[in-house]
Backbone as a chain_set.jsonl record, in Angstrom:
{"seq": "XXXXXXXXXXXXXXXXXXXXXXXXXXXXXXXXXXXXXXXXXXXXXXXXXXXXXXXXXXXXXXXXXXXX", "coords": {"N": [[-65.11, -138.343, 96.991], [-66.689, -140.993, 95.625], [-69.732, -142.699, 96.244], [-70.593, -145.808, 97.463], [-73.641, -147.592, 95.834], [-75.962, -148.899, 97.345], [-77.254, -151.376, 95.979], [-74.678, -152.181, 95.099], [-73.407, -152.192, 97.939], [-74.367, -154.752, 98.755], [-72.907, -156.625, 97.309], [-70.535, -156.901, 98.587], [-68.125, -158.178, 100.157], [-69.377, -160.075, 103.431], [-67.759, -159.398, 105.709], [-66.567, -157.052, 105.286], [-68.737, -155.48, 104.953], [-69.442, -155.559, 107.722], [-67.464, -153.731, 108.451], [-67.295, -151.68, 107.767], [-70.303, -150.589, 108.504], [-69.244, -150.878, 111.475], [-67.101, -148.604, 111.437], [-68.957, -146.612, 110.564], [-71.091, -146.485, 113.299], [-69.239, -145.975, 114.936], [-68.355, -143.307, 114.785], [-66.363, -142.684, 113.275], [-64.5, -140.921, 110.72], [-62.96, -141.962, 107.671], [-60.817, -140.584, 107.41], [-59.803, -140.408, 109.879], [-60.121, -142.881, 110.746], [-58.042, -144.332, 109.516], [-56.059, -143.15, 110.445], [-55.741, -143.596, 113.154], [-55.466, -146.487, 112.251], [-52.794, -146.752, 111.189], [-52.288, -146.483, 108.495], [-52.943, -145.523, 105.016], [-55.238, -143.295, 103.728], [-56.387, -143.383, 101.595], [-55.953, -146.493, 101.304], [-57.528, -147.412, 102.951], [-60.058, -146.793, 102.265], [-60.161, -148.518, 99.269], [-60.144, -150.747, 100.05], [-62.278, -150.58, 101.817], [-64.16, -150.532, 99.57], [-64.074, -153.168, 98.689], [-61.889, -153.27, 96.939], [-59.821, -154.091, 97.323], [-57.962, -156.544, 99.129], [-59.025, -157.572, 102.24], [-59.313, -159.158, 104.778], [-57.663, -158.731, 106.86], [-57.102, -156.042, 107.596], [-59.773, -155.248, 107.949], [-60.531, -156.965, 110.274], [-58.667, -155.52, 112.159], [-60.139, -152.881, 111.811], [-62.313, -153.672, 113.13], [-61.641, -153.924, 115.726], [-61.78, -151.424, 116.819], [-62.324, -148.577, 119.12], [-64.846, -146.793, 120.093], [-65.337, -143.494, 118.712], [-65.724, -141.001, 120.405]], "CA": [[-65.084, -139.768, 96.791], [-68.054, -141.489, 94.895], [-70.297, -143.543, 97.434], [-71.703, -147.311, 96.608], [-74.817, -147.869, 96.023], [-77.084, -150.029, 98.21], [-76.67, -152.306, 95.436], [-73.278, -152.652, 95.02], [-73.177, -152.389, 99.145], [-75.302, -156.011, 99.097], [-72.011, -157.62, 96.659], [-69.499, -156.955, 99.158], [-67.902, -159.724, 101.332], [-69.644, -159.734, 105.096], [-66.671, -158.527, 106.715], [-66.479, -155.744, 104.585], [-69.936, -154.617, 105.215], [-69.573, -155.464, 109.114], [-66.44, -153.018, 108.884], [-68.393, -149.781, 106.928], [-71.142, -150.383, 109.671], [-68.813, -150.307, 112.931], [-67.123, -147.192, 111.093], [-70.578, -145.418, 110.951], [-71.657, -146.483, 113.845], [-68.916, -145.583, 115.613], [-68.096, -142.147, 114.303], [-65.209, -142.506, 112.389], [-64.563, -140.605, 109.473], [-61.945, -142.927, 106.511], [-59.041, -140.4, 108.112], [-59.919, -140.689, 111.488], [-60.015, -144.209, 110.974], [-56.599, -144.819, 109.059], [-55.179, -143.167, 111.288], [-55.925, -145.02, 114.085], [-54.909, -147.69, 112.38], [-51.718, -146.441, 111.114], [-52.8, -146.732, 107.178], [-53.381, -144.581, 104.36], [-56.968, -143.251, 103.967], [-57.206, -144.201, 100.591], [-55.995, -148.037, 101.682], [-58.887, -147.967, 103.262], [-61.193, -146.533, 100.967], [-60.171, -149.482, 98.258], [-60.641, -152.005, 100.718], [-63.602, -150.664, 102.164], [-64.869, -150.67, 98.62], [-63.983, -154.235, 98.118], [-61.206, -153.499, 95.292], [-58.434, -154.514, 97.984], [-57.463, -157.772, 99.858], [-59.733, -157.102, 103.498], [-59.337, -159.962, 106.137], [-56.844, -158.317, 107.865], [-57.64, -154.71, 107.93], [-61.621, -155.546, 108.344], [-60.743, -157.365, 111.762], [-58.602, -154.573, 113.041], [-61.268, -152.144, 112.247], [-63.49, -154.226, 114.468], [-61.333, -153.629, 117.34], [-61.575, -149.839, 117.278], [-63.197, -148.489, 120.276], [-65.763, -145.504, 120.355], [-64.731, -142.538, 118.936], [-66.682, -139.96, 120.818]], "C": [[-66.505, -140.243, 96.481], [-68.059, -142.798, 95.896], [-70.931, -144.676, 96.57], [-73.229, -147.512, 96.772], [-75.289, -148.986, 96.743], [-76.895, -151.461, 97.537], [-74.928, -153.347, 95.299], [-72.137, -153.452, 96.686], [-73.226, -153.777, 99.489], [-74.037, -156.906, 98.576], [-70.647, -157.695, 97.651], [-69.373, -157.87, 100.354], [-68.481, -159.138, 103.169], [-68.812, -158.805, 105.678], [-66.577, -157.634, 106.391], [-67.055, -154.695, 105.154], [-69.88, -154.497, 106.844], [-68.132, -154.105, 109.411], [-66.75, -151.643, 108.718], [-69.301, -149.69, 108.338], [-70.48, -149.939, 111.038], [-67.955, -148.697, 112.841], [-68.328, -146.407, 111.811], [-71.084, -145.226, 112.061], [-70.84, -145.939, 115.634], [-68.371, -144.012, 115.724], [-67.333, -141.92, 113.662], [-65.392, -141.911, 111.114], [-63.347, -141.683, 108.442], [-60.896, -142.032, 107.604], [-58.728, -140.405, 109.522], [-59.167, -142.184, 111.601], [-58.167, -144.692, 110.262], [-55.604, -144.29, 109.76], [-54.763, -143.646, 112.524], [-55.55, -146.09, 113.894], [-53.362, -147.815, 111.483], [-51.985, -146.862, 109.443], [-53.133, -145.449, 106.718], [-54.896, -144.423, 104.149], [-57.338, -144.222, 102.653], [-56.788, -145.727, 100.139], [-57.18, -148.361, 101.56], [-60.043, -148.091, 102.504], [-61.399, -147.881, 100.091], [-60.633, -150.476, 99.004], [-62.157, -151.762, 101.265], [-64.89, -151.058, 101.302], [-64.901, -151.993, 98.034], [-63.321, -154.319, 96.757], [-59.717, -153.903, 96.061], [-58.432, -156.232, 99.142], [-58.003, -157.267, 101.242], [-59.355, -157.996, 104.607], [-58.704, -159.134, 107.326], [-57.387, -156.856, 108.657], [-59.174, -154.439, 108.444], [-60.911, -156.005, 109.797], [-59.776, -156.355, 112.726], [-59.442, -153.156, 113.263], [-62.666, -152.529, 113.348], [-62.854, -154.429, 115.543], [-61.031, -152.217, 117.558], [-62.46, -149.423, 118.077], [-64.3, -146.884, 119.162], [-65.43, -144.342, 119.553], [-65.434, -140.9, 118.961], [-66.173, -138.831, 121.238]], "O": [[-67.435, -139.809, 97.161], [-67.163, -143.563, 96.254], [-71.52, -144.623, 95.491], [-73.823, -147.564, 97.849], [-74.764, -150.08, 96.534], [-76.528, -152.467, 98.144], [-74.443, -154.476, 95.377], [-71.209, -154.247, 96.833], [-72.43, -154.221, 100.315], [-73.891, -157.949, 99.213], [-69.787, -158.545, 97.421], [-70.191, -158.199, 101.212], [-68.097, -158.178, 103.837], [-69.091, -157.669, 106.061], [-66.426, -156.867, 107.342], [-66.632, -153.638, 105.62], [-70.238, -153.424, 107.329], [-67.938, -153.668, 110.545], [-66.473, -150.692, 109.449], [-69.047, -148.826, 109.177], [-70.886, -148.972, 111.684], [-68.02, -147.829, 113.712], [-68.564, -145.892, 112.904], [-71.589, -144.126, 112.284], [-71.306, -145.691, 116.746], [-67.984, -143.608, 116.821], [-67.364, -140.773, 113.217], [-66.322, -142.279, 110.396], [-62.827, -142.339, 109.344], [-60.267, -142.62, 108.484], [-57.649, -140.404, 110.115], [-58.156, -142.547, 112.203], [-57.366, -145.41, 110.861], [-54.462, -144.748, 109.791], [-53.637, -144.024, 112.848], [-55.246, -146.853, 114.811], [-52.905, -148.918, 111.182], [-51.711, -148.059, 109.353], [-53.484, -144.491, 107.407], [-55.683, -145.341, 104.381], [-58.065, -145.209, 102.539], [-57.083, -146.208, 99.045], [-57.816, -149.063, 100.775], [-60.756, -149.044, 102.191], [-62.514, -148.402, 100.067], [-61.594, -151.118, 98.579], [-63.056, -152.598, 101.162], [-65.973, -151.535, 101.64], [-65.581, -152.177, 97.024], [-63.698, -154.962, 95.777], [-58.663, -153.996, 95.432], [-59.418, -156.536, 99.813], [-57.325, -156.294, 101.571], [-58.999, -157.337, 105.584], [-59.175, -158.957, 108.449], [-57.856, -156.654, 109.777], [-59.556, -153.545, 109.2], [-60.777, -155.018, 110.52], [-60.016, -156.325, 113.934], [-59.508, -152.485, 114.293], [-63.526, -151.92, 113.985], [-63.391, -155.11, 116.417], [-60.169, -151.835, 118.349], [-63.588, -149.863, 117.854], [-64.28, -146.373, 118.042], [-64.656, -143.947, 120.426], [-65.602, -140.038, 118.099], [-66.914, -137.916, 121.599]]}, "num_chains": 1, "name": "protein.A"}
């Protein structure tokens, strides 16, 4: 999967970017994470990339705990 540039990172809606960050920061990999949230990976992917409709899916990724 082809990664966004820094640039492209800066055009994407807040929530977006606050949703990539608690990913990373929480360890999740995309299939970790879709599965957790009962979603296809590459849902996520599009949305993560800002080519999909986010509100929703962004605020249940910000209630995923830890995953250590």
């Amino acid at each position: 999967m082809r990664t966004l540039s820094p640039k492209r990172i800066k055009k994407l809606p807040i929530e977006v970017r606050k949703a990539r960050l608690h990913l990373k920061e929480n360890g999740y990999t995309y299939q970790e994470a879709a599965d957790a949230l009962e979603r296809h990976r590459t849902h996520l992917a599009t949305v993560l990339a800002g080519k999909r409709p986010y509100k929703t899916l962004c605020a249940r990724i910000l209630t995923l705990p830890a995953n250590h």
